[in-house]
N, C-alpha and C positions, 0 to 999 in steps of 0.2 A: 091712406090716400096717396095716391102718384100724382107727387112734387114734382113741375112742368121743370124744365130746364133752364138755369138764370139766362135772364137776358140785361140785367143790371152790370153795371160798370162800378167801378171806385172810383170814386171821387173826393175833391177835397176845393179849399179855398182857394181861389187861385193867389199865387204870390208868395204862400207862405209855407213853402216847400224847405227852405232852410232854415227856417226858425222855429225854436225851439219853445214851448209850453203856449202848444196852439191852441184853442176853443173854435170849433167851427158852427155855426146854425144853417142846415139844408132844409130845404123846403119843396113841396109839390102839391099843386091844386088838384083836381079831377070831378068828375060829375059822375055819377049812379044814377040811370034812369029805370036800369031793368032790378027785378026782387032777385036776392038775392039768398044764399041760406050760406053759405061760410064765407071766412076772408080768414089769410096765411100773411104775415109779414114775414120772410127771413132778412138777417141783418145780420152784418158784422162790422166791426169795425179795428183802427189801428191806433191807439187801444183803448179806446171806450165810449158807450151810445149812452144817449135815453132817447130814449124814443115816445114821441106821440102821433095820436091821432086827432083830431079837432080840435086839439087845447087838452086832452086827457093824456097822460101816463101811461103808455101801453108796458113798457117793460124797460129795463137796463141791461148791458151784459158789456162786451161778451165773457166768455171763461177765457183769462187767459193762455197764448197757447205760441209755439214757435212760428215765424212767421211763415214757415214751406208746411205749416197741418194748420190754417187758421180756421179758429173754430165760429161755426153761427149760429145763432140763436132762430127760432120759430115760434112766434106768438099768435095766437086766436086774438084777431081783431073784431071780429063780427060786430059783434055787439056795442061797437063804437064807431061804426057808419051809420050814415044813414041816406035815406033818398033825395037827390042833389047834391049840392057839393058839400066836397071829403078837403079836406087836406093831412097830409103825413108830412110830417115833420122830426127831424134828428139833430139833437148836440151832441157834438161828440168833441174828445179831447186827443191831441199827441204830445206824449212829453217832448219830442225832438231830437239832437244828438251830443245833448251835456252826457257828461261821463255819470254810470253808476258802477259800484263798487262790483255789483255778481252781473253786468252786463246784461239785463234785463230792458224791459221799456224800450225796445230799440224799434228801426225803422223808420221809413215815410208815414208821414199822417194820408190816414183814408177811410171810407167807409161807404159802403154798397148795400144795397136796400131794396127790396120786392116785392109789392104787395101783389098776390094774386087771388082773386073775387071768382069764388063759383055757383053756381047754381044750385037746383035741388040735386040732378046730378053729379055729385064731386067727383066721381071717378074718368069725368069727358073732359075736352077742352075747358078753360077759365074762359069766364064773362068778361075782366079785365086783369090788366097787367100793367102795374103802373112802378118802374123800375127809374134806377137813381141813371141819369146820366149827364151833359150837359143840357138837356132840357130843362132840371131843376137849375133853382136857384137858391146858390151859397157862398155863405159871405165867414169874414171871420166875428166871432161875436165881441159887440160892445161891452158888455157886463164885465169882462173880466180885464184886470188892468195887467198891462205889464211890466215887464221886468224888477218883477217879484221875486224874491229869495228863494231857496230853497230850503228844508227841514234840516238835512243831512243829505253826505255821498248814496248813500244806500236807497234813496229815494225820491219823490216826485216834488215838485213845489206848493209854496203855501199858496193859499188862494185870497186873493184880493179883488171885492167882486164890487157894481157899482148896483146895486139893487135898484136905482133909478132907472137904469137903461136900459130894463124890462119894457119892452113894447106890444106883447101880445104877438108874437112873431110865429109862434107855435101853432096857433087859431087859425081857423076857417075863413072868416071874416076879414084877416090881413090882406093889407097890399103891400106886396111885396116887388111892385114893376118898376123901382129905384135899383133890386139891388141887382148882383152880375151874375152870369151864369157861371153854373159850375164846370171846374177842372176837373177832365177825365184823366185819371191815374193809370187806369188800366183796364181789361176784362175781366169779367170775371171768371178767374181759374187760368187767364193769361200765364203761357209755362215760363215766360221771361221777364213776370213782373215780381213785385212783392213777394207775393202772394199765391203763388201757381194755385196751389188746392184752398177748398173750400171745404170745411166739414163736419156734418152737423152735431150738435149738441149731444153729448153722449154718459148725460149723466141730470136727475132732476134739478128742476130749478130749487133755487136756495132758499129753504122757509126764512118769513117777514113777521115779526112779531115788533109791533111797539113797548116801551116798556121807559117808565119812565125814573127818576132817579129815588132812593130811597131815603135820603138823607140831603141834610146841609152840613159840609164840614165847616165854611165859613162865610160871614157876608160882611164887607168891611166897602165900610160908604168913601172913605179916603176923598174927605172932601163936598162928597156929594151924598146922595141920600137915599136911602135902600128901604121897602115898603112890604111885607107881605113874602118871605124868601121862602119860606115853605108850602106855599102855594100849590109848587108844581109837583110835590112830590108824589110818590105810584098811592100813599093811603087817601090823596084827595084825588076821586078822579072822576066825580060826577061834572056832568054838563053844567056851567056855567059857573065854574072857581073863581075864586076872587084870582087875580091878574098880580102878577110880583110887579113890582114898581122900581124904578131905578130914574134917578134924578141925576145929570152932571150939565147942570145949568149953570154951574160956576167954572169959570178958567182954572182950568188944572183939574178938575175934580175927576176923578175914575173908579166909580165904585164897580163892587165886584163879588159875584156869586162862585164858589166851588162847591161843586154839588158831586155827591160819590150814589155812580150806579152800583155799589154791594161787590160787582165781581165787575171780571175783563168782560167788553161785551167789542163785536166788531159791526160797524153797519152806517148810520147816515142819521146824525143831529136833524131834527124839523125843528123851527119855531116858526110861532106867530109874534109878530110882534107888533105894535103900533107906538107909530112915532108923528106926533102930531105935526112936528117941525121939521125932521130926519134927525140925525146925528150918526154913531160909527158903534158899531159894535165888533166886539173881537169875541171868537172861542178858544179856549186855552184847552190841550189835552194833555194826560198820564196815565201812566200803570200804577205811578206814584203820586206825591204828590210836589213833584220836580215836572211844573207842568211847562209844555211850552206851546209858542201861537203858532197855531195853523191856520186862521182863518178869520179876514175881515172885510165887512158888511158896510158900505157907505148906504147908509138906509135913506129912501124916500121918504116924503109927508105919504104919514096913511099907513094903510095897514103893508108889513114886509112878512111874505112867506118864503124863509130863508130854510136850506139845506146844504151843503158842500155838494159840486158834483165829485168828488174825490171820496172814497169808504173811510172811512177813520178808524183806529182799534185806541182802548182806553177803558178806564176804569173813574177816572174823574174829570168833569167837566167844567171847563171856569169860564161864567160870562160876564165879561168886562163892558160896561161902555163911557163913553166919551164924546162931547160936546153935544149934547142935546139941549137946542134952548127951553124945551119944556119936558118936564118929564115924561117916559115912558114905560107903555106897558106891558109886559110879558105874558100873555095869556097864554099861551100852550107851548111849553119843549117837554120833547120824546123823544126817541131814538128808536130809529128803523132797524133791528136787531137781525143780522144776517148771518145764515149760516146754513150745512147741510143738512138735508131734514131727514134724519135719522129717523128710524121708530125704536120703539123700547125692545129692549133684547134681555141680555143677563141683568139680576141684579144679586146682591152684594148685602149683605144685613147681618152684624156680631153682636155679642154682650159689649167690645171693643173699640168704645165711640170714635179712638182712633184711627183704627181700620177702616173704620165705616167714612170718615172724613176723606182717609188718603184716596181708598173709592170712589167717593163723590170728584176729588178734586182732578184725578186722572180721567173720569167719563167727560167732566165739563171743560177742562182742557183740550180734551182734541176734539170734543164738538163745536168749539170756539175757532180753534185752527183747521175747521173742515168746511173748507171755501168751495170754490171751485177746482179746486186740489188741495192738498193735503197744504199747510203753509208754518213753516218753524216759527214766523216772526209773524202776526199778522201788522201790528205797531210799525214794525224798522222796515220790511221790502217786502214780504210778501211773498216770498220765493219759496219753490218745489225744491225744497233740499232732502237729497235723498234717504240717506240714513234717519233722516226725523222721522218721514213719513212712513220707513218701515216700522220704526219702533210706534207710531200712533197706531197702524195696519193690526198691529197686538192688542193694542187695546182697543180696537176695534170689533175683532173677533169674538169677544170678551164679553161687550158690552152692547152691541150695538147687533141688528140683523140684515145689515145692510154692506154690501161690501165691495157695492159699485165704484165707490169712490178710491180705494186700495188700488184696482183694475187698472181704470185711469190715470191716475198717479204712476205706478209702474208702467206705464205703454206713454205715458209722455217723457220720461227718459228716455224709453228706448227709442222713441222719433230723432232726437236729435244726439244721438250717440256717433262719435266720430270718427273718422275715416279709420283709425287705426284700431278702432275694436272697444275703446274705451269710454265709458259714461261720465259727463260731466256730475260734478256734484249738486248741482245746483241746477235747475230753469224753471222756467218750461220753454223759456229759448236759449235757444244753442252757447254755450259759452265756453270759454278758457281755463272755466274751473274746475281742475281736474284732482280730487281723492282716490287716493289709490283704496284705501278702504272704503271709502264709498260705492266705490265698482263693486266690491263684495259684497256690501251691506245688499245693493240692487239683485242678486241673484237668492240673495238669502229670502229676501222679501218676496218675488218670485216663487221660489219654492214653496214658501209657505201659504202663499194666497193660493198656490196647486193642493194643495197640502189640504187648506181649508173647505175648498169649494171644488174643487176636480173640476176645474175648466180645461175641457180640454183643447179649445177653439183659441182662447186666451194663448196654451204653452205653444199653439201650433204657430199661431202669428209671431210670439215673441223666439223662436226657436233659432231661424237666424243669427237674431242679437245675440246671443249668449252663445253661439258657438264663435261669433267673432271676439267673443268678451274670453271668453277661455283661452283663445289665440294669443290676444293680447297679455294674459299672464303668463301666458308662457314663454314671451320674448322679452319680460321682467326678468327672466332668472339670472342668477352668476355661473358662475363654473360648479357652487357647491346646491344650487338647483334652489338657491334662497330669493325672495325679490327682495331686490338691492335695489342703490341709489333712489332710495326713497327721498332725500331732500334735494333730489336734482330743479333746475329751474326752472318756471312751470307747475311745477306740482303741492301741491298743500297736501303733507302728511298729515291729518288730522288727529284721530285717533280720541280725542278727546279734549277739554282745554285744559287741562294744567301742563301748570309751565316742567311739570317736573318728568312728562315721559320724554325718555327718549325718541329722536325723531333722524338720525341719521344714516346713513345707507341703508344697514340691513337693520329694520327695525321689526321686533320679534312680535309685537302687535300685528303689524301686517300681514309677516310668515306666517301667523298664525291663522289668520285669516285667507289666504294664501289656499293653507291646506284644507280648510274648512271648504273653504271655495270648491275644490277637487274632489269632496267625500261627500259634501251635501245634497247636491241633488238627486232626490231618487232616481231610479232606471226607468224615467218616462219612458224613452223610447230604443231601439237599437245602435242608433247614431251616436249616443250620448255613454253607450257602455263601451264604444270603440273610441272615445276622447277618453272615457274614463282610465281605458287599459294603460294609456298614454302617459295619465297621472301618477297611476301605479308605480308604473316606470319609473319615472323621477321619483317616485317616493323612496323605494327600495337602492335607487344610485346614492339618493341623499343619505340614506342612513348605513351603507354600509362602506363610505368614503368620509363621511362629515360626523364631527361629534359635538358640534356644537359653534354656531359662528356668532352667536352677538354678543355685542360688548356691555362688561360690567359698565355703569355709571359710573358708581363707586369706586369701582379698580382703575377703573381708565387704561383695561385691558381685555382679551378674551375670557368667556364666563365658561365654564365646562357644567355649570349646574346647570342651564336651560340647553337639553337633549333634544334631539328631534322627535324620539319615543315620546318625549312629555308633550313636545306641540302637537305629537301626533292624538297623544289621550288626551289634551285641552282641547281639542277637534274633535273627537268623537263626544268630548262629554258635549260641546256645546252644539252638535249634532242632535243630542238627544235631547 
């Protein structure tokens, strides 16, 4: 189908332009009198929606992305209009501008929105066009309190939400002629806003699987009184389970459930819950069982359908609560389980139950950490770090028949690769952190995704990058053609964590790397054999002037045992 051209604006709350862990709620009414046979929502936001239509759920996103490539999402609403009035409606969140540690999360808060309604005809003009601008109206949301703490440097804040101050604001039904209009931020695809480019969704959406916990590791009434704790777990899951009960009808009392999902799972806690009088519930999360609070509920009388708008990763969940003057019931938690939706590819089967385990645990690891990009941490920040996602990209190939998400992963580094030729280690927004072996690790991964799939469209676009990435190593060199001042400032020698490699000037991990760099890629194309001859060159200045320049540890002098011969055969082996 030919998507009409945005006519939406970004917009945002007004006021709250320089504050930091905003929640905004946008709104827009409209009428349908003519039939209809499709409706398109695109949306994006800075940085994160959900989205409804009439009081329903239409979808969440966006994929995270740099603010100059922000990415949109396109959802089939159809089926959630109907004849008379519509309204569309968007939460959405901004962290602000508190510091994170990989410089992530940045920007002004905003988000732009477009519904467009067509006929039996979809390939003609749209019936309607109902786009964000200051026509809607958007306010900042009551639900969420502020100045709330944060987890850690590495990420977003905890959420503290007021569950009473749900108003049905998302509905059809609402009246909304209290609240303000909204602030226009910008155009859409405006070259001197935010956000210049707009660009759509280039990878499927993230399978949703409920699943609920497997176990109780503990239920400790501390006071108060605990009824029914395995209730919820995944072997009771017929309709109408008896309801866990939790009592803290006495001062001080904070009982408390940890429940263990079996393995890491990444995605969004649901309960139901009912609280006859309200009272406060908290979620505690881990990988371990070193949990800490992310999240608390000042619950209404009556029934609370509680989820964070914020993704969680975790392996155990702890619900705590506190001052309820009568006790309450816990009738439903599950966990909205998210992730890329692979299909089955290779598998893996020995006499070896051990093999067969390390197998399992390397497939279910990077399907875990296969978001919307490839993600090292999905728990601490969530971030595109490069060298992980080459190494997942392996077990990708491996395991999995899908390898759109590798594609991606590599072409979002290369978007925000910096003026001098070199790739950050970390985004998918532009940062300061610069690996020098990371840059390599980017071309290797590269390769190999050429390697695997023969895109050739893929190497034509990224072909560019990597002749200014080769530039760039090459203005690394010293006089004996080695890259040096590897711990200059600025730069994070990586290489691995122990504290025991070496990491100064000429660090032979990176040479090595270095020369891998120069012998690895095959001879796509003509251009790439006339950089290579180039390599050549310094290869043969390096070894028939230089016999060896890095330093013993242990000597706490020059080594003549690591040869350039040897990095050059630790290069080809690791070539092969």
């Amino acid at each position: 189908m030919n998507r009409p051209s945005w006519e939406a604006e970004w917009i945002w709350a007004e006021g709250t332009g320089n504050e930091n862990n905003v929640y905004v709620e946008a709104r827009q009414s409209f009428e349908l009198t003519i039939p209809f046979t499709k409706a398109f929502v695109r949306i994006s936001a800075n940085q994160s929606y959900k989205l409804y239509i009439n009081g329903i759920e239409a979808g969440r996103g966006p994929a995270p992305s740099d603010l100059l490539w922000m990415s949109f999402d396109t959802h089939d609403v159809a089926a959630l209009l109907r004849n008379g009035r519509n309204c569309i409606a968007v939460a959405a969140h901004n962290f602000g501008k508190d510091r994170i540690v990989t410089e992530q999360l940045q920007g002004p808060g905003g988000l732009i929105c477009q519904l467009d309604v067509y006929g039996a005809d979809d390939q003609g003009a749209g019936l309607l066009t109902v786009a964000s601008s200051s026509e809607w109206k958007c306010r900042r949301s009551p639900r969420w309190k502020t100045g709330v703490s944060r987890l850690h440097m590495w990420g977003g804040y905890r959420e503290l939400m007021d569950v009473s101050r749900e108003d049905g604001w998302e509905c059809d039904d609402y009246d909304d002629s209290s609240w303000p209009p909204a602030e226009v931020i910008a155009a859409a695809e405006q070259e001197d806003s935010p956000w210049p480019r707009l660009v759509a969704r280039d990878i499927p959406y993230l399978q949703e699987d409920l699943v609920s916990p497997v176990r109780v590791v503990s239920a400790e009434s501390l006071l108060g009184f605990i009824q029914a704790p395995e209730a919820q777990l995944a072997a009771d899951t017929a309709e109408g389970r008896e309801p866990v009960v939790m009592d803290a009808s006495i001062p001080g009392s904070f009982p408390q459930i940890t429940y263990d999902f079996g393995a890491e799972i990444v995605g969004y806690p649901e309960l139901e819950v009912i609280a006859e009088e309200g009272g406060v519930l908290q979620l505690f999360y881990g990988e371990s069982l070193e949990l800490d609070l992310r999240d608390t509920y000042l619950l209404r009388k009556g029934v609370n359908k509680i989820t964070p708008f914020g993704r969680r990763a975790f392996r155990y969940l702890k619900v705590g609560v506190m001052a309820t003057p009568v006790p309450l019931r816990m009738c439903d938690l599950r966990v909205r389980f998210v992730h890329y939706p692979y299909k089955d590819g290779g598998h893996f089967h020995s006499s070896d139950d051990k093999l067969n385990r390390i197998w399992e645990v390397g497939r279910y690891t990077t399907m875990v950490n296969s978001q919307n990009h490839f993600e090292d941490c999905p728990y601490r920040e969530g971030a595109l770090w490069v060298a992980d996602s080459v190494v997942m990209a392996k077990v990708v190939y491996q395991t999995f028949n899908d390898p759109r998400l590798v594609r991606k992963s590599l072409l979002q580094a290369a978007k925000i690769q910096n003026a001098d030729g070199s790739i950050p280690g970390t985004g998918p927004q532009r940062n300061a952190y610069l690996l020098p072996d990371f840059c390599a690790h980017w071309l290797f991964g590269v390769a190999e995704y050429y390697d695997y799939t023969k895109d050739r469209a893929f190497l034509e676009e990224l072909w560019p990058h990597i002749v200014k990435l080769a530039a760039w190593f090459t203005e690394q060199e010293d006089d004996a053609g080695l890259f040096a001042n590897a711990d200059r400032d600025g730069m994070w020698c990586f290489i691995d964590w122990s504290d025991e490699i070496h990491r100064e000037d000429r660090v032979t991990a990176v040479s090595c790397f270095y020369i891998n760099f120069c012998i690895r890629p095959p001879r796509w194309r003509m251009s790439w054999i006339r950089i290579m001859s180039t390599f050549e060159d310094r290869f043969r200045f390096m070894r028939q002037h230089q016999s060896g320049h890095h330093w013993s540890i242990a000597a706490g002098n020059e080594d003549n045992n690591i040869q350039l011969e040897k990095l050059h055969s630790c290069s080809m082996m690791k070539k092969g």
